[in-house]
C-alpha atoms as an extended CHARMM CRD file, in Angstrom:
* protein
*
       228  EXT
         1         1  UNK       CA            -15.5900000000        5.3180000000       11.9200000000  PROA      1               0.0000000000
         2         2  UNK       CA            -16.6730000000        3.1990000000        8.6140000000  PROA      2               0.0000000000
         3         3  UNK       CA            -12.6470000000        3.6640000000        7.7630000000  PROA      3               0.0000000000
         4         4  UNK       CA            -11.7960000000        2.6850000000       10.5760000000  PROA      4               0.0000000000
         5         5  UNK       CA            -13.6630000000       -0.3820000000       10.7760000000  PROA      5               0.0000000000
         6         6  UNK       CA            -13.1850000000       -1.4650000000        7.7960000000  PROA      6               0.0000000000
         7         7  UNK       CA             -9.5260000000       -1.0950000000        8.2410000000  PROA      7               0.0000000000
         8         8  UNK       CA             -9.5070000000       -3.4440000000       11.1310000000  PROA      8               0.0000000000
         9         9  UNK       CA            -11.3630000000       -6.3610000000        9.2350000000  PROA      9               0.0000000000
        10        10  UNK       CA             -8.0940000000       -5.9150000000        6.2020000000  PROA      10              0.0000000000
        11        11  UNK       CA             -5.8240000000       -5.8340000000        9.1730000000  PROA      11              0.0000000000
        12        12  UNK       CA             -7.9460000000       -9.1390000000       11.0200000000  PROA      12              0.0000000000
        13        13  UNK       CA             -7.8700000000      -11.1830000000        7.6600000000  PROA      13              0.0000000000
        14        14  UNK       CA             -4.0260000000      -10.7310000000        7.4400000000  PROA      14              0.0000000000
        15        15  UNK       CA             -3.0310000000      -11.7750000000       10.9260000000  PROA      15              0.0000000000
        16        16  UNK       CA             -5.5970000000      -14.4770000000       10.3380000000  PROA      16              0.0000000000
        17        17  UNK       CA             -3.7610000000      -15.8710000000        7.8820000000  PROA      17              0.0000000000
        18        18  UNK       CA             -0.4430000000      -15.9920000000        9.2790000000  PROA      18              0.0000000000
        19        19  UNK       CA             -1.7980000000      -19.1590000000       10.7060000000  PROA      19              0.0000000000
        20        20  UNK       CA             -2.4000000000      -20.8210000000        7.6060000000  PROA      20              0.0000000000
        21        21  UNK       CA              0.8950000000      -22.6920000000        6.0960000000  PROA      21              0.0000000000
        22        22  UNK       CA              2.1510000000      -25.3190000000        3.5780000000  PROA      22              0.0000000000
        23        23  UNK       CA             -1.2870000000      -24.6860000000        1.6950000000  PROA      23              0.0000000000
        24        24  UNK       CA             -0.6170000000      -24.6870000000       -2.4960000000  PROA      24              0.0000000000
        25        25  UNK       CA             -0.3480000000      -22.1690000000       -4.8350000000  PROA      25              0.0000000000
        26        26  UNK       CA             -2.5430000000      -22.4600000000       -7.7910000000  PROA      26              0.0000000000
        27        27  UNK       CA             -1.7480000000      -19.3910000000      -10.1430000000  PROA      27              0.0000000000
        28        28  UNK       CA             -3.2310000000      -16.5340000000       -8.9510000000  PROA      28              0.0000000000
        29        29  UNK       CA             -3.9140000000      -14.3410000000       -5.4970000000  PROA      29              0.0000000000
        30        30  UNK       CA             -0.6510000000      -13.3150000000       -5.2430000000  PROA      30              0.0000000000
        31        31  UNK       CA             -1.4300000000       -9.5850000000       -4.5670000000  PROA      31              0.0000000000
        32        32  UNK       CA             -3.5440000000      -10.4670000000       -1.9180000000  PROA      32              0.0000000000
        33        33  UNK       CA             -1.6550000000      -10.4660000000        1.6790000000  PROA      33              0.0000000000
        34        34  UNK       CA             -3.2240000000      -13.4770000000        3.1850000000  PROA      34              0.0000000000
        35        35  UNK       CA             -3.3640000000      -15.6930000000       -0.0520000000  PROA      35              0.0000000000
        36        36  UNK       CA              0.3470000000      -14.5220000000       -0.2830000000  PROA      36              0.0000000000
        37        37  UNK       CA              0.9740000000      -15.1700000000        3.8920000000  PROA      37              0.0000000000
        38        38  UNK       CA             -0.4680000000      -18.8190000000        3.4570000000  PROA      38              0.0000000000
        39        39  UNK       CA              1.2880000000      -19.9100000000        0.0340000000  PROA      39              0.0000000000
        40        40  UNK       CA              4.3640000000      -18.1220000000       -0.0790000000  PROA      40              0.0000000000
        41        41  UNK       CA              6.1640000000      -21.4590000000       -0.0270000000  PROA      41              0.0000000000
        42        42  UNK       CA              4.7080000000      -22.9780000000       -2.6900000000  PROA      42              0.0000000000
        43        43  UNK       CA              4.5880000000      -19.5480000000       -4.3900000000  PROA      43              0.0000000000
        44        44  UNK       CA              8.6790000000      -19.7150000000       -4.7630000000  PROA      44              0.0000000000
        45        45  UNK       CA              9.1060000000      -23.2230000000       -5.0950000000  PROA      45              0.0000000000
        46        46  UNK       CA              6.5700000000      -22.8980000000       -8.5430000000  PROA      46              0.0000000000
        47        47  UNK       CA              4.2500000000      -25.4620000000       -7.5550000000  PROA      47              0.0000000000
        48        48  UNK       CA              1.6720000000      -23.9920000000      -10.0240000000  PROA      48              0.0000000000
        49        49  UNK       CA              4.5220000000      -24.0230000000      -12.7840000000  PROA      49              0.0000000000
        50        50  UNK       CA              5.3760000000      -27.0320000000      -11.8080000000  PROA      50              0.0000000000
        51        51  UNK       CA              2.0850000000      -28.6220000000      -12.4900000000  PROA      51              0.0000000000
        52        52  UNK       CA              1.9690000000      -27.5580000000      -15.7210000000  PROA      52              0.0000000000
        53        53  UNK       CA              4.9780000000      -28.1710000000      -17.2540000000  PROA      53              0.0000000000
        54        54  UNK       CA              5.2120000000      -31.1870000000      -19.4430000000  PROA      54              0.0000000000
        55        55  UNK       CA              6.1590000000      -32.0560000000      -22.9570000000  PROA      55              0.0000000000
        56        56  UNK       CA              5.8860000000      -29.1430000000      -25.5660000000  PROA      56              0.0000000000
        57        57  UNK       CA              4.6880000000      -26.9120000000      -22.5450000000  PROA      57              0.0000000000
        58        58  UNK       CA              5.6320000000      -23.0260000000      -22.9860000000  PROA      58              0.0000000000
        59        59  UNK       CA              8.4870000000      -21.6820000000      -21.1730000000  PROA      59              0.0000000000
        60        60  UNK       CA              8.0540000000      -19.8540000000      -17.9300000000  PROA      60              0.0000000000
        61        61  UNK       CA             10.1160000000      -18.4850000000      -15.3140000000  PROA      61              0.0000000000
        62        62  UNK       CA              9.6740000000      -16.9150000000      -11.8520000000  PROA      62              0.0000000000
        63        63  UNK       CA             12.1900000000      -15.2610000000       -9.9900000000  PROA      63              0.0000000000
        64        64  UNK       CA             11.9390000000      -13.5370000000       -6.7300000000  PROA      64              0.0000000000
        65        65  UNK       CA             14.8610000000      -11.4680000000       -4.8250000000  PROA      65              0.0000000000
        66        66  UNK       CA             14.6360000000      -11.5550000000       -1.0120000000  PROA      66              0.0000000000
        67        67  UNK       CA             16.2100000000       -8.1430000000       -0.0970000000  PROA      67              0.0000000000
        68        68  UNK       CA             15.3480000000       -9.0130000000        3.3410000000  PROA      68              0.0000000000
        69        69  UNK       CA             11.6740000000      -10.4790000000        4.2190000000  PROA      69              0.0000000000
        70        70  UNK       CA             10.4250000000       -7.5650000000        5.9900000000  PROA      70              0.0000000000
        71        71  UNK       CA             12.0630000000       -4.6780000000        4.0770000000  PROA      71              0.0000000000
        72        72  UNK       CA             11.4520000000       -5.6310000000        0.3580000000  PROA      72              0.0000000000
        73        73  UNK       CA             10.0240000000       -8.8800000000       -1.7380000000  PROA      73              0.0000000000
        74        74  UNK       CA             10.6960000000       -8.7820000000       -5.8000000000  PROA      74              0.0000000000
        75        75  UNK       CA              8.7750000000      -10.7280000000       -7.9930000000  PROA      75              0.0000000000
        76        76  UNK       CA              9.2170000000      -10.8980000000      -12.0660000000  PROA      76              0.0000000000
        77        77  UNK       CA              7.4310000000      -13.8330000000      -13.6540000000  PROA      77              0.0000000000
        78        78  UNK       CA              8.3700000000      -14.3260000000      -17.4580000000  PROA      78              0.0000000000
        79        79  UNK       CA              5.3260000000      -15.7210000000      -19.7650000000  PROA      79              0.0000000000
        80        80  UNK       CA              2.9920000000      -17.0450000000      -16.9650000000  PROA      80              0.0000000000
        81        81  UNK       CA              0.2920000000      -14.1920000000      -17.5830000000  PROA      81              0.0000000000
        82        82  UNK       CA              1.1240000000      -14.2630000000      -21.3290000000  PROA      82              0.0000000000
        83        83  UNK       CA              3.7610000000      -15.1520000000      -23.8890000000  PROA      83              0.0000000000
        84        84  UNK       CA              7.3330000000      -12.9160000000      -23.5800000000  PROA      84              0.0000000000
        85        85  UNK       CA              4.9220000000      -10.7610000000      -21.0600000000  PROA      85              0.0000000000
        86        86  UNK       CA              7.0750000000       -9.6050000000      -18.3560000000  PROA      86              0.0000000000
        87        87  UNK       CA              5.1280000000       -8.8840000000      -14.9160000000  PROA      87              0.0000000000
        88        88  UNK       CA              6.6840000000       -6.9480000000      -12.2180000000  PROA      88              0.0000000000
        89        89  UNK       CA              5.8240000000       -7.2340000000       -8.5540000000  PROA      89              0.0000000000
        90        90  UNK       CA              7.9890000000       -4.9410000000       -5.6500000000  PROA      90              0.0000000000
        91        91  UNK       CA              6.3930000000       -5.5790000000       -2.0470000000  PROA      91              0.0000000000
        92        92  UNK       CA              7.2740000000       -3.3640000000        0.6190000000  PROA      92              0.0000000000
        93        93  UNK       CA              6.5400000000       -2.8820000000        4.3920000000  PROA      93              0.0000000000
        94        94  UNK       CA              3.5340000000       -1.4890000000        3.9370000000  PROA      94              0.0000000000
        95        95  UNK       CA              2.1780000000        1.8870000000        5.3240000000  PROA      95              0.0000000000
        96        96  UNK       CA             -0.8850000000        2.7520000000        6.7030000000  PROA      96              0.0000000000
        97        97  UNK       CA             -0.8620000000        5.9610000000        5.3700000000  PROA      97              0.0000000000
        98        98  UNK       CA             -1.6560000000        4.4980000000        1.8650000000  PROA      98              0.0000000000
        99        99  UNK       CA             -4.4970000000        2.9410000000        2.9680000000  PROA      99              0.0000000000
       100       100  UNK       CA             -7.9190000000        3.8780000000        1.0740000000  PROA      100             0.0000000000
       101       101  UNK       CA            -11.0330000000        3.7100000000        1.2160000000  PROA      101             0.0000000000
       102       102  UNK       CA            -10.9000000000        1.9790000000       -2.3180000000  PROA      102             0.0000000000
       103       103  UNK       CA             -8.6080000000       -0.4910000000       -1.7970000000  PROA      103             0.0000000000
       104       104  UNK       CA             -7.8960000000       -1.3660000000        2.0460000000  PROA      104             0.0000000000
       105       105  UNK       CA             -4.9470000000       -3.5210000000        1.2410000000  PROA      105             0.0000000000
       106       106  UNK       CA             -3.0530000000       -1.2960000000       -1.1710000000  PROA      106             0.0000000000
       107       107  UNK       CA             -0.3230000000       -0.8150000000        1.3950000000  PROA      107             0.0000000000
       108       108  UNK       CA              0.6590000000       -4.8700000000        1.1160000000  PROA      108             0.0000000000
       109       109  UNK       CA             -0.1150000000       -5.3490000000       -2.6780000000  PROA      109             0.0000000000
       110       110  UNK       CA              2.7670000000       -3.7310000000       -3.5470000000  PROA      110             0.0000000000
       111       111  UNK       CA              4.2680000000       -1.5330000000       -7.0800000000  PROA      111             0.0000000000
       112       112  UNK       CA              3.4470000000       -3.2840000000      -10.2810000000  PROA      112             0.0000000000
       113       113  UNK       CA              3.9050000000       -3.3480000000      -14.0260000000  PROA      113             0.0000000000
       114       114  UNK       CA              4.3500000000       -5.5980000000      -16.7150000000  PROA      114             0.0000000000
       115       115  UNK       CA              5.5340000000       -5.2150000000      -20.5960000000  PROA      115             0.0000000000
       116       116  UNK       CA              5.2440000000       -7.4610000000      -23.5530000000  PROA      116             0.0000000000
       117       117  UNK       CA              8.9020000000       -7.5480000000      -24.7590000000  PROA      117             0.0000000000
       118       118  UNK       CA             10.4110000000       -7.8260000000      -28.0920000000  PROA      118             0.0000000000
       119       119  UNK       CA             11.1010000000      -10.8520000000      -29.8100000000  PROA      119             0.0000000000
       120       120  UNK       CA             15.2120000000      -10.4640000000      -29.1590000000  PROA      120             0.0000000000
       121       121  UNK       CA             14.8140000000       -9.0670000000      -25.5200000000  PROA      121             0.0000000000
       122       122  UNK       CA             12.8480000000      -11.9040000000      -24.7720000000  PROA      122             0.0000000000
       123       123  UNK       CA             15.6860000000      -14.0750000000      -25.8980000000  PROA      123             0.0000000000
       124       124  UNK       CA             18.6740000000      -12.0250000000      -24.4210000000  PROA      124             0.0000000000
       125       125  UNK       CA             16.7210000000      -12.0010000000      -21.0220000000  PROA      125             0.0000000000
       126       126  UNK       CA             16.1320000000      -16.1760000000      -21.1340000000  PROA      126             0.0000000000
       127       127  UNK       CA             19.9230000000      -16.1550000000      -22.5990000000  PROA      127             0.0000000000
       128       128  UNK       CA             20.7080000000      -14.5980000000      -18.7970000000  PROA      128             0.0000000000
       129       129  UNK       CA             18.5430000000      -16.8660000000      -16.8200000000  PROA      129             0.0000000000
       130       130  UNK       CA             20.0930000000      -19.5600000000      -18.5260000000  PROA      130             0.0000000000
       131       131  UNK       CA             23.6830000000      -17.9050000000      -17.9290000000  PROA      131             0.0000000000
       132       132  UNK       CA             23.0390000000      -17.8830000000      -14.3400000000  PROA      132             0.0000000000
       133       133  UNK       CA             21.9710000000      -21.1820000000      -14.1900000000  PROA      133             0.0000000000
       134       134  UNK       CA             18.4210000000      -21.0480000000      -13.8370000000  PROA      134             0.0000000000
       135       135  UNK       CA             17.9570000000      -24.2180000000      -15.9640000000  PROA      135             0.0000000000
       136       136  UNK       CA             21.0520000000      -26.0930000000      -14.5830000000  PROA      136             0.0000000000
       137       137  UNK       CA             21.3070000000      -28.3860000000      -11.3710000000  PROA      137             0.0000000000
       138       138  UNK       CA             20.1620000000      -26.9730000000       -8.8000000000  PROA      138             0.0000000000
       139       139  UNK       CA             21.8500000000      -25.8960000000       -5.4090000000  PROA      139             0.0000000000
       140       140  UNK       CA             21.2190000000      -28.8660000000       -3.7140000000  PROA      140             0.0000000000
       141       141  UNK       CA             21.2050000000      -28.1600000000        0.0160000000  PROA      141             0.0000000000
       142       142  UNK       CA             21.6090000000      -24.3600000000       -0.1190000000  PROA      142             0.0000000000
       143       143  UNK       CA             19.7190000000      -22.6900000000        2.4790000000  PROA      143             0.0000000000
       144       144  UNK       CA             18.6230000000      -19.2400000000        2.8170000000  PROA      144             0.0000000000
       145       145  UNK       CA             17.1580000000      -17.3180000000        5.7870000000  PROA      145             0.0000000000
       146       146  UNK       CA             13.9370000000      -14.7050000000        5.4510000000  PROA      146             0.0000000000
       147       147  UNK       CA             16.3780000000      -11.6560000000        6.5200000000  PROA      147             0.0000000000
       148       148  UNK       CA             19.2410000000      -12.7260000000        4.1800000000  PROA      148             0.0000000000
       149       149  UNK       CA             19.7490000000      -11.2580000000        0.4530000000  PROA      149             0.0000000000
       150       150  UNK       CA             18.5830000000      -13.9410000000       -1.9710000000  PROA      150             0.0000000000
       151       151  UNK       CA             17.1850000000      -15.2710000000       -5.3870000000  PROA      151             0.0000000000
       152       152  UNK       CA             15.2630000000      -18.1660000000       -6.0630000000  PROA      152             0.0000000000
       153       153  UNK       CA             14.0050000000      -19.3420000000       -9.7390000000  PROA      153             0.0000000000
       154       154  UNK       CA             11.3020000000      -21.7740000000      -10.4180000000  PROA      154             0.0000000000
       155       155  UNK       CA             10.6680000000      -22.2050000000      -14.4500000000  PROA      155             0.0000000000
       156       156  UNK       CA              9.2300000000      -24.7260000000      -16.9730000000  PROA      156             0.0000000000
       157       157  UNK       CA             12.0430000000      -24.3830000000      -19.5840000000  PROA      157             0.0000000000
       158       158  UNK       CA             11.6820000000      -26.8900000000      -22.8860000000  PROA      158             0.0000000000
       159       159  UNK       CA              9.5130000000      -28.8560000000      -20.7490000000  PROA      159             0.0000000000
       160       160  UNK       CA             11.3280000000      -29.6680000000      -17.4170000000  PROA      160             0.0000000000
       161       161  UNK       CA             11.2130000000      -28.0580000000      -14.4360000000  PROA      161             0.0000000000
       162       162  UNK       CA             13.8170000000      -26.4900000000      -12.3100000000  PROA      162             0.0000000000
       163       163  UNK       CA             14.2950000000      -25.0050000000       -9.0130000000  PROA      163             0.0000000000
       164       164  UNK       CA             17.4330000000      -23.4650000000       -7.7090000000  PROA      164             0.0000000000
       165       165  UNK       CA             18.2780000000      -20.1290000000       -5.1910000000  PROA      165             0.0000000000
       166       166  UNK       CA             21.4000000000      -18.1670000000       -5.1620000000  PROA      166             0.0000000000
       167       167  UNK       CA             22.8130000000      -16.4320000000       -1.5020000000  PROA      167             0.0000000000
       168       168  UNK       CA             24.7970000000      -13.2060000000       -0.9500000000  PROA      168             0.0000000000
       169       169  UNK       CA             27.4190000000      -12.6960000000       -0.7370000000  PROA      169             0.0000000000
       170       170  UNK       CA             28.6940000000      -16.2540000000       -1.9120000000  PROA      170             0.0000000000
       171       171  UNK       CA             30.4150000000      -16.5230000000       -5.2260000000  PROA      171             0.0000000000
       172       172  UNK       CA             27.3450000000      -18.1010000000       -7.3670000000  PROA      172             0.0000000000
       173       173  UNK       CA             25.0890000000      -14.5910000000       -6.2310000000  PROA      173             0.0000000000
       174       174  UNK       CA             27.7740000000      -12.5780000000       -6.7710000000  PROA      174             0.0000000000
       175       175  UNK       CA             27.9320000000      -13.6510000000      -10.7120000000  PROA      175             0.0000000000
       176       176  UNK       CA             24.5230000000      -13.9180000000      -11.3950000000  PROA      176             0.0000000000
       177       177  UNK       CA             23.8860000000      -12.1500000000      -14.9990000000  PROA      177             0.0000000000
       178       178  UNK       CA             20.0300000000      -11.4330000000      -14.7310000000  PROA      178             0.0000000000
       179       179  UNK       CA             19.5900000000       -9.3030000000      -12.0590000000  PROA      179             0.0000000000
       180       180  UNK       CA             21.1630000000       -6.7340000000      -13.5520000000  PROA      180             0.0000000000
       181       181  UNK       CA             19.1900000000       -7.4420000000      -16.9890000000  PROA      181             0.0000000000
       182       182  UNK       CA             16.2910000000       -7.2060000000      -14.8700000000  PROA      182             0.0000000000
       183       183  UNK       CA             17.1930000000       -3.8310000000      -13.2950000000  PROA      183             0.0000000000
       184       184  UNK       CA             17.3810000000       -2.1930000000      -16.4330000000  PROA      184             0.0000000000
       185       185  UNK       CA             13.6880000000       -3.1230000000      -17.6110000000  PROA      185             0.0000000000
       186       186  UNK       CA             12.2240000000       -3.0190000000      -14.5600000000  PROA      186             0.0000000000
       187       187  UNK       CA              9.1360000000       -0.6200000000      -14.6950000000  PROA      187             0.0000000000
       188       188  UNK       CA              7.8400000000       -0.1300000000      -11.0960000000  PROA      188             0.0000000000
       189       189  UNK       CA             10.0120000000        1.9400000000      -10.7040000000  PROA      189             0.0000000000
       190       190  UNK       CA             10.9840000000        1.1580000000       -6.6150000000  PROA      190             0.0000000000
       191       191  UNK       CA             14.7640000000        0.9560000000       -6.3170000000  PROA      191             0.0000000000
       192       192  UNK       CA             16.7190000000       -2.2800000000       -5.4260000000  PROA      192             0.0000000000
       193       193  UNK       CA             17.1580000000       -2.8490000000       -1.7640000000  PROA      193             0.0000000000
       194       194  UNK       CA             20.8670000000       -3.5890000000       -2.5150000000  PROA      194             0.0000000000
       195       195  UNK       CA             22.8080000000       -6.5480000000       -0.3230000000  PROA      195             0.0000000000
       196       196  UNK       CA             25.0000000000       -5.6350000000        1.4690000000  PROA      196             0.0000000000
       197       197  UNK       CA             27.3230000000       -6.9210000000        4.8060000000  PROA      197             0.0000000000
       198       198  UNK       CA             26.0790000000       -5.6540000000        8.5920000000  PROA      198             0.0000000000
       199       199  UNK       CA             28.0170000000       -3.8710000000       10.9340000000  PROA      199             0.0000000000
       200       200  UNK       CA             28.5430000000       -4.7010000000       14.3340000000  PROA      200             0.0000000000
       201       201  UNK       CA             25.9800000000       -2.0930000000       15.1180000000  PROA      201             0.0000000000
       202       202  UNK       CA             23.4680000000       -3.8990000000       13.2450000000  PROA      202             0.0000000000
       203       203  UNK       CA             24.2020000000       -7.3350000000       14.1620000000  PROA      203             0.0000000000
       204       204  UNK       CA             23.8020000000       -6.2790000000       17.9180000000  PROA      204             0.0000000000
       205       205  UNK       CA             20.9700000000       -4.2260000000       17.5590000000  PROA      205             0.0000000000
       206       206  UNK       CA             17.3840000000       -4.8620000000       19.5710000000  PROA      206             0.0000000000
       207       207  UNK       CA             15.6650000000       -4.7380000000       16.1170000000  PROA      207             0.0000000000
       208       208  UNK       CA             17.7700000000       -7.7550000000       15.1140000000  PROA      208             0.0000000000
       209       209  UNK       CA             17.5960000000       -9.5910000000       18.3780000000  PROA      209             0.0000000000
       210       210  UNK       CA             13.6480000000       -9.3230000000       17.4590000000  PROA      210             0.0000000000
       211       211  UNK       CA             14.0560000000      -10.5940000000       14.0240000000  PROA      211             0.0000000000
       212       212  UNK       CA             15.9660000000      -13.5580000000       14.8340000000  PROA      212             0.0000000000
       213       213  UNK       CA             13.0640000000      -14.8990000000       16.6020000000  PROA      213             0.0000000000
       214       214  UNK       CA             10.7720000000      -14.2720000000       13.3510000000  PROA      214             0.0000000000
       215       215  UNK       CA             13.3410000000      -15.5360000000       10.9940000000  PROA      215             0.0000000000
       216       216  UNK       CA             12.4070000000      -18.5850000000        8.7960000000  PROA      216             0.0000000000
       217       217  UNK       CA             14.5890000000      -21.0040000000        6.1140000000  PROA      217             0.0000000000
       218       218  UNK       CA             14.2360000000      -22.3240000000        3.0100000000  PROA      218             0.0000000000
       219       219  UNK       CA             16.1710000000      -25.1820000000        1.7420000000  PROA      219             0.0000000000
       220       220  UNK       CA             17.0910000000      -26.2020000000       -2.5530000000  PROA      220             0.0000000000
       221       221  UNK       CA             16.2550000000      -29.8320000000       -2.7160000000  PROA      221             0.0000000000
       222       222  UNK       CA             16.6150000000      -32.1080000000       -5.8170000000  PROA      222             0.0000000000
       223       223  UNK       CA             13.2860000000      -30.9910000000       -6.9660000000  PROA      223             0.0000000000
       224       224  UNK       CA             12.2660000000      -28.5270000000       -5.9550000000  PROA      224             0.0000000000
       225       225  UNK       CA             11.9450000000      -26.5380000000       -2.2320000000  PROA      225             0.0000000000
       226       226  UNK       CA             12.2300000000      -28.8530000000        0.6710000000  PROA      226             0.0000000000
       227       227  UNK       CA             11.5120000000      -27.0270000000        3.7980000000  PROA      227             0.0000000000
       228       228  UNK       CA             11.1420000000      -23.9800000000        5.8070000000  PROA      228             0.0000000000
């Protein structure tokens, strides 16, 4: 019964905070669902990073991959934590049958790691984000749905800020060069939910017709993100 309850009050706080929007991210909270639910926006568009970056400011870089909103969120956020530390965030679902009593919220926290890397694979992996065009213009205009395949970036790189998204399957996703940099040091060890085209079957489907009326946009602006 105390399981129980206690599960209801995780599960209460989350739908609780779908009702909570446009608020900003600060730097921290991400693992928690409803901190997540009510600054996911701000989260991508590096508001935090954003804030921070100035003049002589260190470099830092968050990307995210959007392998479909409700199937499987990727985080990896380069020096934010610490310098040339790598953290690692995969967010699932979620299952129930994860929950414990330990940690009621498990299920929505998702897989995690992080690594301090090397001097030279710190530089080969910024040499990729800056490759893809990370630190570039941005894709002004581009927008991307919650149940599309995606990438957005939001860094502080020598002291400027950028904010930019790629879409699959057009050309500029298709030749991105850190994703697969990414793939090979990724530690947590959950497998890439791959892009890829839907069938008619798919398209058609009841499950879809259900998602359309959940989906949500994002849009590249000059600056940074400019709507949802």
């Amino acid at each position: 019964m105390m399981m129980r309850s206690k599960l209801n009050f995780s599960l209460l706080v989350i739908l609780l905070s779908a009702s909570v929007t446009g608020c900003m991210y600060k730097g921290d909270g991400i693992d928690n669902p409803a901190t997540r639910k009510g600054t996911w926006f701000s989260f991508l568009a590096g508001d935090d990073i954003k804030a921070r970056c100035q003049a002589n400011a260190p470099d830092q870089v968050r990307v995210v991959y959007n392998g479909q909103w409700r199937e499987q969120v990727r985080i990896y956020e380069l020096g934010l934590s610490a310098p040339r530390q790598l953290d690692q965030r995969v967010i699932g679902s979620g299952s129930l049958t994860s929950v414990t009593t330990d940690d009621l919220l498990a299920p929505w926290r998702g897989a995690t790691a992080s690594a301090t890397l090397p001097a030279e694979m710190y530089d080969w992996l910024m040499g990729t984000f800056a490759a893809s065009g990370a630190f570039g213009p941005p894709a002004v205009g581009l927008q991307v749905p919650s149940d599309g395949y995606y990438w957005t970036a939001a860094s502080c790189h020598h002291g400027s800020y950028h904010f930019t998204a790629w879409l699959y399957p057009q050309e500029p996703f298709q030749k991105l060069a850190f994703p697969t940099a990414l793939a090979g040091i990724d530690a947590t060890k959950v497998p890439f939910n791959l892009p890829h085209p839907m069938d008619a079957g798919e398209m058609v489907s009841e499950s879809q017709r259900r998602a359309e009326k959940e989906r949500w946009y994002i849009k590249v602006g000059t600056n940074g993100l400019v709507g949802n």
